[in-house]
FIKOL-736853 format. One record per residue (C-alpha): x, y, z; residue number from 0. Coordinates in nm, 4 decimals. Each point is the difference from the previous one (the first is absolute). Example, Ala and Ser with C-alpha at 12.3 -4.5 7.8 and 13.67 -1.06 7.14 Angstrom:
<kollos>
[[1.2300 -0.4500 0.7800] 0]
[[0.1370 0.3440 -0.0660] 1]
</kollos>
This chain:
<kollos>
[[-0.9859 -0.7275 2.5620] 0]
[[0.2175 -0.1655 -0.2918] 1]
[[0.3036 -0.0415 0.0489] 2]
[[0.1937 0.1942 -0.2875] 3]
[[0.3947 -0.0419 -0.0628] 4]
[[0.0177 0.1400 -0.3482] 5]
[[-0.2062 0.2697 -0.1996] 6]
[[0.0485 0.1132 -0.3939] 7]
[[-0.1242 0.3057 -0.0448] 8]
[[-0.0806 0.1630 -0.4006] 9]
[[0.1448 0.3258 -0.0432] 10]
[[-0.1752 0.1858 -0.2236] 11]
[[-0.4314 0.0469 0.0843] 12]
[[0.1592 -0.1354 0.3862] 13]
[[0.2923 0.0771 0.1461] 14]
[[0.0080 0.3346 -0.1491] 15]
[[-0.2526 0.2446 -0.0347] 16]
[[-0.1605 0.1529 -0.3000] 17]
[[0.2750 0.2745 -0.0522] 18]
[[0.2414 -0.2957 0.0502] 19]
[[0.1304 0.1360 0.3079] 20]
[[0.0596 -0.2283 0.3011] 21]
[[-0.1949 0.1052 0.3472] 22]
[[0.1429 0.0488 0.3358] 23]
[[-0.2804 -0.2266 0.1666] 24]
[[0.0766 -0.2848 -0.2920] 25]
[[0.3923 0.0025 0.0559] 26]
[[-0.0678 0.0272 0.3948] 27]
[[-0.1967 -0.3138 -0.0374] 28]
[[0.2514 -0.1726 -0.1977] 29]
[[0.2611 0.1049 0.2591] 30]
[[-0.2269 -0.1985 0.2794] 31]
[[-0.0033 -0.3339 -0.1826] 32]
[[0.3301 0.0213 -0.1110] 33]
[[0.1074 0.0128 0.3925] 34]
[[-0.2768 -0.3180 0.0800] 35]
[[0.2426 -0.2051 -0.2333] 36]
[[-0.2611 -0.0486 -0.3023] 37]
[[0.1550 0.0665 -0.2922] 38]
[[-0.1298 0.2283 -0.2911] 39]
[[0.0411 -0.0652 -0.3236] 40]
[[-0.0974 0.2826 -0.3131] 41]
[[-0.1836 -0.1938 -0.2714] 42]
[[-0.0270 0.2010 -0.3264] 43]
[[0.0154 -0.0030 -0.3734] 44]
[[0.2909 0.2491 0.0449] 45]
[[0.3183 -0.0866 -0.1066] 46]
[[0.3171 0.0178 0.3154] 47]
[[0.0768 0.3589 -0.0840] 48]
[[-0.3148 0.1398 0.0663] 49]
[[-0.0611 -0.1793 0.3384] 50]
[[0.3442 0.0642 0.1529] 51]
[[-0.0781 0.3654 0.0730] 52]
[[-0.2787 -0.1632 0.2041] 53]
[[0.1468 -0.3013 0.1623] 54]
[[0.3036 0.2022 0.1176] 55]
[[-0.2351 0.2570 0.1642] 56]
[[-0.2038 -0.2555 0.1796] 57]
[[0.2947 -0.1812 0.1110] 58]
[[-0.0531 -0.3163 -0.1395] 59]
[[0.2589 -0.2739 -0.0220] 60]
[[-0.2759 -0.2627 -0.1884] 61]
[[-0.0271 -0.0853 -0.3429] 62]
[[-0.1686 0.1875 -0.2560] 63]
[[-0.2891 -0.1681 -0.2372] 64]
[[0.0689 0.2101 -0.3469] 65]
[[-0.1883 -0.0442 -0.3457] 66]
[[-0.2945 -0.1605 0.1609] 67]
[[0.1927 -0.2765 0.1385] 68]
[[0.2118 -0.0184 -0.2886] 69]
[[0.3074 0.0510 0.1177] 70]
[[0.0937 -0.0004 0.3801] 71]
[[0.2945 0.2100 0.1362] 72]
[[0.1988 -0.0072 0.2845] 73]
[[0.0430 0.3337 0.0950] 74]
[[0.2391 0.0514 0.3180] 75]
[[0.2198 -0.2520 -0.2919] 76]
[[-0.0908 0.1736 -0.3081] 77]
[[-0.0512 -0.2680 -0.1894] 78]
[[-0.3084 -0.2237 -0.1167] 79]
[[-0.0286 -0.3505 0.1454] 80]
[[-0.3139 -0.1054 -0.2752] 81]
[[-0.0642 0.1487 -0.3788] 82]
[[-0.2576 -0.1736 -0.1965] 83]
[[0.0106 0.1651 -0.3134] 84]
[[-0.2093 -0.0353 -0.3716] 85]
[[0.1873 -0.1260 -0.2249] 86]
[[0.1173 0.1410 -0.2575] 87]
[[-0.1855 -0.1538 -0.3348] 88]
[[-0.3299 0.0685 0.1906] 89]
[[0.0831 0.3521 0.0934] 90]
[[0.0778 0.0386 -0.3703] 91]
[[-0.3498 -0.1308 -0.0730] 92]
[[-0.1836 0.1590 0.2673] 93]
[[0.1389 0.3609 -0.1407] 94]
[[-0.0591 -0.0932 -0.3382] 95]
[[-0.3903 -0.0481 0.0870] 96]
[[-0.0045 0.3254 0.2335] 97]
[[0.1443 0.2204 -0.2829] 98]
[[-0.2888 -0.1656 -0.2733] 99]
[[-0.2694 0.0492 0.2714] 100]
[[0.1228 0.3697 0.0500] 101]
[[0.2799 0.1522 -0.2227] 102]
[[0.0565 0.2960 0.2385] 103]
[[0.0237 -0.2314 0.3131] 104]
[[0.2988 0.0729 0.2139] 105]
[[0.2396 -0.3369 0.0824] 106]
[[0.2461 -0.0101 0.2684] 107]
[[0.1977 -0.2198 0.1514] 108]
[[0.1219 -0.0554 0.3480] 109]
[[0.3090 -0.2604 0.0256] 110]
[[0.0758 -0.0489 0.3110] 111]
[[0.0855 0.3693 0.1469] 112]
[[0.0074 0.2006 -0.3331] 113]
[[-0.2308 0.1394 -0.2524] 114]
[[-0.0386 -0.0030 -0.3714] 115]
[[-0.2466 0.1318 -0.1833] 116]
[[-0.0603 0.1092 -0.3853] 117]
[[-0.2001 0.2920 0.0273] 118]
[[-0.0920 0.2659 0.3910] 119]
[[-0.3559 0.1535 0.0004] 120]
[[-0.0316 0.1889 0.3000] 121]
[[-0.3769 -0.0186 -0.0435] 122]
[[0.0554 -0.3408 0.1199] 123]
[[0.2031 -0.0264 0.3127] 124]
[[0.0840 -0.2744 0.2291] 125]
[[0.1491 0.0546 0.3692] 126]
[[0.3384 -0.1242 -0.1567] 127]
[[-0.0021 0.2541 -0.2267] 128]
[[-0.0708 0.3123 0.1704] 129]
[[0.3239 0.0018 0.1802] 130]
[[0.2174 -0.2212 -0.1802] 131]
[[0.1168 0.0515 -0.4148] 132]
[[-0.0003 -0.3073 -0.2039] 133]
[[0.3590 -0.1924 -0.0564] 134]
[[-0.0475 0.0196 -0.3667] 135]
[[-0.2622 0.1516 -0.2374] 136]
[[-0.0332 -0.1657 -0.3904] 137]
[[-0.0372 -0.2927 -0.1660] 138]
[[-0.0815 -0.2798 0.2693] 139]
[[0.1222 -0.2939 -0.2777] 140]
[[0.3308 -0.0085 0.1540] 141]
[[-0.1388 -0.1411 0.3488] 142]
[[-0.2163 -0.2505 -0.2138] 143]
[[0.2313 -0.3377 0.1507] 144]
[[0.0079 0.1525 0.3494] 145]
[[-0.2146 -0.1371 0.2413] 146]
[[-0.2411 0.2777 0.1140] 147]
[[-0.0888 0.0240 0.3355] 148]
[[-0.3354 0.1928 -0.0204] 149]
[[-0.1626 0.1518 -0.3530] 150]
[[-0.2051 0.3168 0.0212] 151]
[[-0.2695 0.1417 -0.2945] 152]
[[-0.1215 0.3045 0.0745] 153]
[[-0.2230 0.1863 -0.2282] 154]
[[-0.3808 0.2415 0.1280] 155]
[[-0.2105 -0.1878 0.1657] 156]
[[-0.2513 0.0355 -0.2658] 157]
[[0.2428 -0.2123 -0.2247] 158]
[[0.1517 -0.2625 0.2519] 159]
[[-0.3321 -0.1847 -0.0503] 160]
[[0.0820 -0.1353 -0.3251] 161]
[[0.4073 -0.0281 0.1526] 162]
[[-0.1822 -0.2245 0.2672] 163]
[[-0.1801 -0.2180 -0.2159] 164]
[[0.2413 -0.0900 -0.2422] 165]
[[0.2256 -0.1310 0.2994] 166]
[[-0.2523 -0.1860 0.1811] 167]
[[-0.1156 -0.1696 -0.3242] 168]
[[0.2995 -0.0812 -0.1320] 169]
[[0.2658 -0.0213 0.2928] 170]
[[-0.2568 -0.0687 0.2907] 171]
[[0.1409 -0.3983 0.0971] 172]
[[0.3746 0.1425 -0.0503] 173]
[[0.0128 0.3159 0.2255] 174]
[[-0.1324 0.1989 0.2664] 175]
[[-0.1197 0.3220 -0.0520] 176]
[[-0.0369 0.2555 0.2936] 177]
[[-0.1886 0.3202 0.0138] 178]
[[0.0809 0.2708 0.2259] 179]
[[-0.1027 0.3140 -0.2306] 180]
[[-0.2370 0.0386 -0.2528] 181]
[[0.2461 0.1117 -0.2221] 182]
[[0.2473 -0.2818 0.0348] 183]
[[0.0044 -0.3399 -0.0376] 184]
[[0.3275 -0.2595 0.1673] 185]
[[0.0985 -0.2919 -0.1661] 186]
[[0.1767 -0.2497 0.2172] 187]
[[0.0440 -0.3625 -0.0017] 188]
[[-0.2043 -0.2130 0.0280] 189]
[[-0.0594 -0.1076 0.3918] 190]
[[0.1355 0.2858 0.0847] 191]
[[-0.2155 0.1610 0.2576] 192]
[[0.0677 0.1899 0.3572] 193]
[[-0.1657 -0.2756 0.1949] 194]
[[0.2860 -0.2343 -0.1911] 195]
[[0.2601 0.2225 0.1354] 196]
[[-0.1265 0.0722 0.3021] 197]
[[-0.0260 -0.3673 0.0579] 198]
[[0.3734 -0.0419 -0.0856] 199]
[[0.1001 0.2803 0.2435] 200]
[[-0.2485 -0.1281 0.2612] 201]
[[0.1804 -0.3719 -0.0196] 202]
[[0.3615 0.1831 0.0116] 203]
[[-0.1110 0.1496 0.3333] 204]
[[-0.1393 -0.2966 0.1445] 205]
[[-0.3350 0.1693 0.0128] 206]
[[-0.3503 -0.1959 -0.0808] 207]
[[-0.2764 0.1115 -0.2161] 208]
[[-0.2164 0.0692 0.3002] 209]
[[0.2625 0.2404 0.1855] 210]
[[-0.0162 0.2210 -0.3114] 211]
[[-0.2102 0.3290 -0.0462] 212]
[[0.0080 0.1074 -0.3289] 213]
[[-0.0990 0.4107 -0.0890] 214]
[[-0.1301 0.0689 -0.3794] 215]
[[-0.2064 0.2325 -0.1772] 216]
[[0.0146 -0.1180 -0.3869] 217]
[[-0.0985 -0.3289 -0.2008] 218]
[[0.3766 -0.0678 -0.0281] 219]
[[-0.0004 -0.0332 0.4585] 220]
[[-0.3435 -0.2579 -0.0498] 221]
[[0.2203 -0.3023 0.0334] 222]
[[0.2130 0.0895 0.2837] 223]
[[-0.2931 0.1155 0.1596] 224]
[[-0.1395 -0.3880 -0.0491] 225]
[[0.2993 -0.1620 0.0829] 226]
[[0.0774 0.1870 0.3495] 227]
[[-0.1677 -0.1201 0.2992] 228]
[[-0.1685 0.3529 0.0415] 229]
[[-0.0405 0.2081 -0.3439] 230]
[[-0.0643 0.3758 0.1073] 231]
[[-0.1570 0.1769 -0.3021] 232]
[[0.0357 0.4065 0.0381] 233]
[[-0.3531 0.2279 -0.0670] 234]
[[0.1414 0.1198 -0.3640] 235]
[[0.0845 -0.3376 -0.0742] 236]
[[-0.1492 -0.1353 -0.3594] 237]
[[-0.3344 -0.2080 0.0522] 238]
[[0.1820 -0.3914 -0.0910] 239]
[[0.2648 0.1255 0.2513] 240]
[[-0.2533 0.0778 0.2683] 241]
[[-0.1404 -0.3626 -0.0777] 242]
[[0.2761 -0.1470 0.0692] 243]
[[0.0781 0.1490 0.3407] 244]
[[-0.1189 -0.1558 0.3271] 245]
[[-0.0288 0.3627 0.1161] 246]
[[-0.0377 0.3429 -0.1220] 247]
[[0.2076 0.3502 0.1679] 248]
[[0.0084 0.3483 -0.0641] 249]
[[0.1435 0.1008 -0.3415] 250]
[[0.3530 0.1242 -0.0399] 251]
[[-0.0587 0.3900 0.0983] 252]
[[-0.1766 -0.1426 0.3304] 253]
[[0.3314 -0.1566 0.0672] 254]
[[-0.1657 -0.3547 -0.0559] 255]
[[0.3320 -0.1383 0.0604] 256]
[[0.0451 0.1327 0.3616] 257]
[[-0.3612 -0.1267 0.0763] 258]
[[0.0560 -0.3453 -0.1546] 259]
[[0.3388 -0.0035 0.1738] 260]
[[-0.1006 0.0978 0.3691] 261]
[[-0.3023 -0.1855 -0.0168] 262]
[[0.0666 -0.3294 -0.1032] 263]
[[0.3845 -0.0108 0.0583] 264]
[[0.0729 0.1853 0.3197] 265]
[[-0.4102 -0.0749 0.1501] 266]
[[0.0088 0.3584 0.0342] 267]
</kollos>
């Protein structure tokens, strides 16, 4: 069996379940590496604030990867030890474009732990947003010459299309883009990718490529799944994340997780 020292685990579609609670069996699990020494790490486009909740009740002490690999935060320090933001006369640009391509698209912004955004639609949620309120609600030029650390459009899915292709034809070569809902489409810098950060953390513990095991279900895990020395690809996961995966396990309300985690971690 590989040997595994470190695994980053997606929250939403994988660590949690479809009602976004966590499971007994999945914690459990997590509890049994944890006391084998090999660290866990939470890899998603969440921002700090919405993973603490989770990292405190799994008892972690790792880093977190936020925004897609964005930003990472040290949590038992509260503070981030890598931001690589847009900057700003491209974000500028970017929601100049999104607003043309769709006048009633929704922009926020997420700088570093707080969020600003000029218009709510609860038709069009993200994680964030069920359980946290925006930081400020209005006109978004004010934050136009502050780095941003992830941008978010969200508009129907029936509309995003034309959202999606105005970015990739016109912003493509300067950004990444990361997809995670139909409804919603992240803007990050460019490079910026969880396999980056997960790399990063990886080298900060010491840990190589091949000791990793990487857990994803959406196009935005696909790299980390490539980049770790085993890529475990849950049953709901999207096709291109499945592709990516060396192997596939149950989906998140079979407790994927657990299975993943006892079989390939603990040789269970």
């Amino acid at each position: 069996m590989r040997q595994i020292d470190l695994v980053a685990i997606d929250i939403d579609g994988t660590l949690l379940r479809s009602d976004k609670t966590l499971s007994l069996r999945v914690a459990r699990a997590i509890d049994k590496v944890r006391e084998k020494g090999v660290k866990v790490v939470l890899a998603s486009a969440r921002p700090p604030r919405s993973v603490n909740e989770i990292h405190t009740r799994l008892k972690l002490d790792t880093y977190q990867i936020n925004y897609n690999g964005a930003l990472i935060y040290d949590t038992p320090r509260r503070r981030h030890v890598f931001h690589q933001p847009l900057v700003p006369a491209l974000t500028q640009k970017i929601i100049k474009a999104a607003r043309k391509a769709d006048p009633q698209v929704v922009v926020s912004m997420e700088i570093l732990d707080k969020w600003y955004t000029d218009h709510v639609d609860e038709k069009l949620p993200t994680e964030t947003s069920r359980h946290f309120a925006p930081d400020f609600v209005g006109p978004l030029e004010a934050f136009w010459h502050v780095p941003v650390t992830k941008l978010m459009l969200l508009t129907p899915p029936e509309r995003m299309v034309k959202i999606r292709k105005a970015m990739e034809s016109k912003f493509l070569d300067q950004v990444a883009l990361a997809i995670s809902d139909e409804h919603l489409l992240q803007v990050i810098a460019r490079g910026v990718d969880k396999s980056a950060a997960l790399a990063r953390v990886a080298t900060e513990y010491g840990i190589s490529a091949d000791r990793v095991m990487a857990i994803g279900d959406a196009p935005n895990d696909a790299g980390m799944l490539r980049w770790a020395g085993l890529g475990v690809a849950m049953g709901n996961a999207w096709k291109v994340t499945q592709d990516a995966a060396d192997v596939t396990v149950p989906t998140n309300d079979e407790d994927g997780v657990a299975f993943a985690l006892r079989r390939y971690v603990l040789g269970l």
